[in-house]
Every structure is written in structure tokens, then in C-alpha cells.
C-alpha positions as CSV (number, residue, x, y, z in Angstrom):
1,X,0.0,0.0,0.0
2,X,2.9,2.1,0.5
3,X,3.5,4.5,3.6
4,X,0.8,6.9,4.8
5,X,1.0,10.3,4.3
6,X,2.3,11.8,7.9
7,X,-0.3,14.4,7.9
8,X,-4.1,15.1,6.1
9,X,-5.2,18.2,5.0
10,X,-9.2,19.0,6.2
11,X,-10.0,20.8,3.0
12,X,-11.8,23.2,4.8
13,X,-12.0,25.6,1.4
14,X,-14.1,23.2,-0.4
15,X,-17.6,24.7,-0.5
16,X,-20.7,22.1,0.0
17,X,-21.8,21.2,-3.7
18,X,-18.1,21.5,-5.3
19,X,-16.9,18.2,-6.8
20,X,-13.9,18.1,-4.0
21,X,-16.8,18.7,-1.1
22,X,-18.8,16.0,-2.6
23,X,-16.1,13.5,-3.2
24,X,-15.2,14.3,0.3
25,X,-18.4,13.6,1.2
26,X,-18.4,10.3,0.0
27,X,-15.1,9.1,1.4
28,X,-16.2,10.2,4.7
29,X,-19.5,8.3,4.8
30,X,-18.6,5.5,2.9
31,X,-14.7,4.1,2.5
32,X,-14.9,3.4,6.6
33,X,-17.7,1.1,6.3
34,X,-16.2,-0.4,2.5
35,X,-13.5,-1.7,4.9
36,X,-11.2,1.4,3.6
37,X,-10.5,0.6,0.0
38,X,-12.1,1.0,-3.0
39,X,-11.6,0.9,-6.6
40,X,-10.8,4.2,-9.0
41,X,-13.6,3.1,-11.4
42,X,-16.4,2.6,-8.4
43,X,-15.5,5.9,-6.9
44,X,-16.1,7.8,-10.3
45,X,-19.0,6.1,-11.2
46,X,-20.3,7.3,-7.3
47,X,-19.9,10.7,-8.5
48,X,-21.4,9.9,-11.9
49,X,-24.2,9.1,-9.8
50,X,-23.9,12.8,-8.3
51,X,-23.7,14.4,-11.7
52,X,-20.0,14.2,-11.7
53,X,-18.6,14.2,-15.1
54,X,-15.3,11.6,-15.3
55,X,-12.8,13.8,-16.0
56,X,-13.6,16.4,-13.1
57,X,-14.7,13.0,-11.2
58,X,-10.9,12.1,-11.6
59,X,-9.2,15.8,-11.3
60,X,-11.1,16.2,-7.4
61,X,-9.9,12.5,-7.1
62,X,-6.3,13.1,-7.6
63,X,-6.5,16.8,-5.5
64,X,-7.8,14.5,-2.0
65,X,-5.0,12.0,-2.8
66,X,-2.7,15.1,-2.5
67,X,-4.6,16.6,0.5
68,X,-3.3,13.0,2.1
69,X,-7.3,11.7,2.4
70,X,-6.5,8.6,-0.2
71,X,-4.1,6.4,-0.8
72,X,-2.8,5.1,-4.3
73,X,-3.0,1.0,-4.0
74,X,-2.0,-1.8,-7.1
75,X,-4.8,-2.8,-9.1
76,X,-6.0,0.7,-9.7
77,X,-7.9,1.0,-6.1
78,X,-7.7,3.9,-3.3
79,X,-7.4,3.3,-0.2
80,X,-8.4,5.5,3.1
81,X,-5.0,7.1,4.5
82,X,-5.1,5.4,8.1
83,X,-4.3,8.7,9.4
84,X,-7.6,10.3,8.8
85,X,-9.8,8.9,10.4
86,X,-9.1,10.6,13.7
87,X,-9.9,13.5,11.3
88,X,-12.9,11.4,10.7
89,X,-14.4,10.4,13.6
90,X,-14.4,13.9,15.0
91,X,-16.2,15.2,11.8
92,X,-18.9,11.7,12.9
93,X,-19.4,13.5,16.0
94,X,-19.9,16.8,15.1
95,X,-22.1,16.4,12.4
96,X,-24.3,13.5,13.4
97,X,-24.0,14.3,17.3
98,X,-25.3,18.3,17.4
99,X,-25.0,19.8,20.8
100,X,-26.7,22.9,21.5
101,X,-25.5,24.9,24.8
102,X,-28.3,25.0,27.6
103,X,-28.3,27.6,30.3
104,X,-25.2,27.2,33.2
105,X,-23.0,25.1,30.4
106,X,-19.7,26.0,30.8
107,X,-17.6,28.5,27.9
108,X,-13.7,27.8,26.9
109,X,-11.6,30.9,25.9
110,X,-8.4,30.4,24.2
111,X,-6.0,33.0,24.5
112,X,-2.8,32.4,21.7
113,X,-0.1,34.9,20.7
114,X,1.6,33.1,18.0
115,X,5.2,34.8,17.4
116,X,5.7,37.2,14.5
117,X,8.0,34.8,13.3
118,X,5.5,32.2,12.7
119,X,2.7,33.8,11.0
120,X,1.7,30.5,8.8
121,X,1.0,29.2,11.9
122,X,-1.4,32.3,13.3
123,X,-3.2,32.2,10.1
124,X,-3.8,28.6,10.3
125,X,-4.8,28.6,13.5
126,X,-7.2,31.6,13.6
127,X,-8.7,30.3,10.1
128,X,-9.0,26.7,11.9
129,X,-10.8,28.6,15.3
130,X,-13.5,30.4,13.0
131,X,-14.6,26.7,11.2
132,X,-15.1,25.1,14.6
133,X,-17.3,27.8,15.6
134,X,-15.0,29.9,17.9
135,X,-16.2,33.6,18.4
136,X,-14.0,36.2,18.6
137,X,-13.5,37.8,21.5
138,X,-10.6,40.5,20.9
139,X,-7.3,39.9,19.1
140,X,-5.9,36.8,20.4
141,X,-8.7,35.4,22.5
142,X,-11.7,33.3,21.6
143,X,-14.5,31.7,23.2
144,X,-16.3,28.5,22.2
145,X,-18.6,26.5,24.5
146,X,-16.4,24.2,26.8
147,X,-18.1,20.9,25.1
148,X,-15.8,21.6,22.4
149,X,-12.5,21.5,24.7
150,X,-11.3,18.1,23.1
151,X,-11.5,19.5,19.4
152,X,-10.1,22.6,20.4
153,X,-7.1,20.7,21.9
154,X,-6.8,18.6,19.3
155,X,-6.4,21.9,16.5
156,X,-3.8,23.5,18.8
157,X,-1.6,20.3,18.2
158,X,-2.2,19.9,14.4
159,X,-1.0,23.4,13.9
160,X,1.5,23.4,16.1
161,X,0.0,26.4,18.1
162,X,-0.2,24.5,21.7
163,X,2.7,26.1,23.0
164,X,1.5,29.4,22.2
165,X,-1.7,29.2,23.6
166,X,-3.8,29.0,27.4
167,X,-7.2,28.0,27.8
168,X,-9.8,29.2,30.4
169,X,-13.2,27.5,31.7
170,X,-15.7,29.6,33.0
171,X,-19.3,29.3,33.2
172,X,-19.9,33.2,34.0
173,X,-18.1,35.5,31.4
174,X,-18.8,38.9,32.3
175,X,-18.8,41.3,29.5
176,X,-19.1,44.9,29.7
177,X,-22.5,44.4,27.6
178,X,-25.2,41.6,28.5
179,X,-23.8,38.5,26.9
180,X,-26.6,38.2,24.6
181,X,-24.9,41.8,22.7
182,X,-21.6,40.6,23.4
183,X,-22.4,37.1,21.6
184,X,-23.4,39.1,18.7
185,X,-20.4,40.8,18.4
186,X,-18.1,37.9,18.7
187,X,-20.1,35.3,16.2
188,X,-21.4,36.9,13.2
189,X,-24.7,35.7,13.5
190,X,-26.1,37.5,10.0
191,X,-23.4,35.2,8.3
192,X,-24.8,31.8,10.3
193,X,-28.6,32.7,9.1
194,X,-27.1,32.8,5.6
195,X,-25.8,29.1,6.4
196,X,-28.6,28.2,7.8
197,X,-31.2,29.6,5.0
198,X,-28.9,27.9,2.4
199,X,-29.4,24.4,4.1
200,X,-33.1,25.0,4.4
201,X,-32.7,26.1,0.8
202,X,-30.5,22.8,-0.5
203,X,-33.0,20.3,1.5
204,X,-36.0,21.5,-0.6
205,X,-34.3,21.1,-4.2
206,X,-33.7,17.2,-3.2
207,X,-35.1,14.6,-5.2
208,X,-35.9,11.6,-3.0
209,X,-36.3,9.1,-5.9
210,X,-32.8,9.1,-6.0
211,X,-31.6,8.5,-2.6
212,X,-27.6,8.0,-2.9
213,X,-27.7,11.2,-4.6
214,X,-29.9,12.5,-2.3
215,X,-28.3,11.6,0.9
216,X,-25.0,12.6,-0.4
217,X,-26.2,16.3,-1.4
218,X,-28.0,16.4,2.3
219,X,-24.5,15.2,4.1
220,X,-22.5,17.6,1.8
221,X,-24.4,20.7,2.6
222,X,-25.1,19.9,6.2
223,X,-21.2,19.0,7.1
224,X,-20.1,22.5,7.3
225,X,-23.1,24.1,9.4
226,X,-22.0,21.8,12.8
227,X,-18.8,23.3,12.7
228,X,-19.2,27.2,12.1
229,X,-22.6,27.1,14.3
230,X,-21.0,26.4,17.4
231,X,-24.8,25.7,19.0
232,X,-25.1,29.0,21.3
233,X,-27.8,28.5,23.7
234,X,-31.4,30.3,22.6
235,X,-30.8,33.0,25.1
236,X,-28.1,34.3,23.3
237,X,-30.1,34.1,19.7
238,X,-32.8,36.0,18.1
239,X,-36.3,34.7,18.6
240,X,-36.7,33.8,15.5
241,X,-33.3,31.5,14.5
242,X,-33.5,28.8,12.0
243,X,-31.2,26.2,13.8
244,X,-33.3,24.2,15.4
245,X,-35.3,24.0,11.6
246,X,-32.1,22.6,10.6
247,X,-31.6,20.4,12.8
248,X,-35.4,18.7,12.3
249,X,-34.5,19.0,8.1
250,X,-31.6,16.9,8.8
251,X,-32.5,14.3,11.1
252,X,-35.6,13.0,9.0
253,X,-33.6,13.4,5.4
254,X,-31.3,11.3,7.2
255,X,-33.9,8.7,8.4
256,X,-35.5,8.1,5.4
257,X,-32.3,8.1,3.2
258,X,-29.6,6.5,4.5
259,X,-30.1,2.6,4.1
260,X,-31.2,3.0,1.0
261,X,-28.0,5.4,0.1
262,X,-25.7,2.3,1.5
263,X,-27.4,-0.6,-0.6
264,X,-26.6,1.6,-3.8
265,X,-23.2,2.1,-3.0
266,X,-22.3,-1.5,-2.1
267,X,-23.7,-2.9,-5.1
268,X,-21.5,-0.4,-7.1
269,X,-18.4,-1.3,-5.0
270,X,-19.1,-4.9,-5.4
């Protein structure tokens, strides 16, 4: 199989719908449970199935082989880079495990001054904070609720940031505002409703008759709203916010989709 890569990119960039999200996508639902291999031919008919053409099919195909997420193997076959599926498993829990704060849940604030002389990793590690949801406090210090310690660890050590940075628990921040104006100034909540209204949007354009397809689109488009809506507690939200819509589109796509989503794609990897 030859050796894994050392270290796999989280393409991060690639917007739900793009033919890296949705190969993505794929690979994160499905090489796991595949037993981690499949073959090059299989995977681009899959995105066939999506609308994929073949030669785009094998361009996004080649760019998550260089991100580290697959793994060239004889006999024309990918295989699942065994270092990603910590990567994995994390996005499992985030995305099929939503956690919403309730009132008295404890906050985690990260304070981190990275060194001039290692801006690459400041950048990384701010643009890594804002996809897991972390509000920004004031230069150098976010907040995220505390259930989200372990990911939060786990970013400081993939980008090298750990020694740079101190964390804080506290159930009680006190802001010169009332935390419900302070959490609007360190989230930008107009951007979350836009995520929001465009899941809501994506769900109705589904077509049901064709389930992989269907379930694949749902998964794609969902994936990123878990992470950069850090579940704020509906104190801190306006009356009227679409989350918990979300949440209820989701779950019942999910139900009615995903068995028969799996039974397609074994009989094309068989």
C-alpha cells in the first residue's frame, strides 16, 4: 500500500456542492464502512451518480489524494489514509451528534499569541478557530462553548500552536455588555442565518427518488453548518433563528435516506 502520508489536510476551502466537497463527502460516509478501499472506477462512477462528469470526477480525485485523504493502491484502487480517520471520527461526531448549549453550560476561551516569526501558523490557527465555531472575543482570544475542549485541543496540536496558547473555563463571562450583545459581536450571527437559510434552501431542491444522490447532497451541505454554528444557547439568539429548523431537516432526510444510500453504493463497490 505504500507508507501513509504523515499528515491530512481538512479541505476546509471546499464549498458544499463543489466536486472536492462531494467527493469528500463520499469518502467520509462511505470508504470506513467499505472496509477502507475502493476501486478508481467505483468511486467515479459514485460521482457519476452525483452528476459528476469523469474527467472532473478524476481531477477532485487526484487533488484529496494530495490533501493526504486517499491512498494510491495496485490494481488501480484507493485506499483510506489510516491517518484520517481521527480527522474522521471527530467530523462523525460533530455532524451526526449536534450539541446545543443550555443555560449554566460551561464557555472555553483560548488566548494564543503566536510569534511574528510564525505567521503561517497564526493564520492557520485563527482560520481553523473560525470553522469550529469559535467567536472572537478581541485579538488573540476566543470563546467556544467548553463541550468543544477536546476538538479545540486537538487543532492546537495539528497546527502546532499548543505552546502558544492557554485556555480558560468559565461558566460566567462577564462582559461589559449583556452576553446576549456581546455574543453578537463575537459570532457573526447575519453570516450563520445565511448558512442556515442555504441548508433549508438545498434540503428543498432534493429529489428523494434518488436516494444515494440524495443523501449525499444532504450530508455535503449539512457537514459544514455543525462546525461554524457552534450551538449557542437560545438566550443568546434572536427569537426567531433557523437552527433548530435545521436540525429537524436533517434528522428526518437522514432517516429516510440513508439505508437505502448504502445498498446503492455496495452494489456499485461490489
Amino acid at each position: 500500500m505504500g507508507s501513509p502520508a504523515t499528515r491530512v489536510v481538512d479541505d476546509i476551502d471546499a464549498r458544499p456542492g463543489s466536486t472536492t466537497s462531494l467527493l469528500r463527502t463520499v469518502i467520509g460516509l462511505y470508504l470506513r464502512p467499505l472496509g477502507g478501499e475502493i476501486s478508481s472506477a467505483a468511486l467515479v462512477t459514485l460521482l457519476g451518480d452525483l452528476g459528476i462528469q469523469p474527467a472532473p470526477a478524476r481531477t477532485a480525485i487526484t487533488r484529496v489524494k494530495q490533501k493526504g485523504l486517499l491512498l494510491a493502491t495496485p490494481g488501480a484502487r484507493y485506499a483510506l489514509n489510516p491517518a484520517a480517520v481521527p480527522m474522521l471520527e471527530r467530523g462523525d461526531r460533530r455532524i451526526f451528534e449536534v450539541r446545543t448549549m443550555t443555560p449554566g453550560d460551561d464557555w472555553l476561551l483560548i488566548s494564543a499569541t503566536v510569534p511574528e516569526a510564525q505567521r503561517d501558523v497564526r493564520h492557520q490557527l485563527r482560520s481553523r478557530l473560525l470553522f469550529l465555531g469559535a467567536g472572537t472575543v478581541a485579538p488573540g482570544l476566543w470563546i467556544t462553548p467548553a463541550h468543544l475542549a477536546g476538538e479545540v485541543e486537538a487543532l492546537l496540536d495539528e497546527t502546532s500552536a499548543r505552546p502558544f496558547a492557554t485556555l480558560f473555563r468559565t461558566s460566567d463571562p462577564q462582559p461589559s455588555v449583556p452576553l446576549r450583545d456581546a455574543a453578537a459581536r463575537w459570532w457573526d450571527l447575519d453570516a450563520l442565518r445565511a448558512e442556515h437559510d442555504r441548508f433549508l434552501a438545498s434540503v428543498d431542491a432534493l429529489d428523494e427518488a434518488a436516494p444515494f444522490a440524495a443523501y449525499v447532497r444532504l450530508l455535503d451541505s449539512w457537514r459544514v453548518l455543525p462546525y461554524v454554528d457552534p450551538g449557542l444557547p437560545a438566550e443568546l439568539l434572536p427569537a426567531d433563528w433557523p437552527g433548530s429548523r435545521s436540525i429537524a431537516a436533517f434528522t428526518g432526510l437522514s432517516a429516510r435516506l440513508a439505508d437505502a444510500a448504502w445498498v446503492h453504493v455496495r452494489g456499485v463497490a461490489a
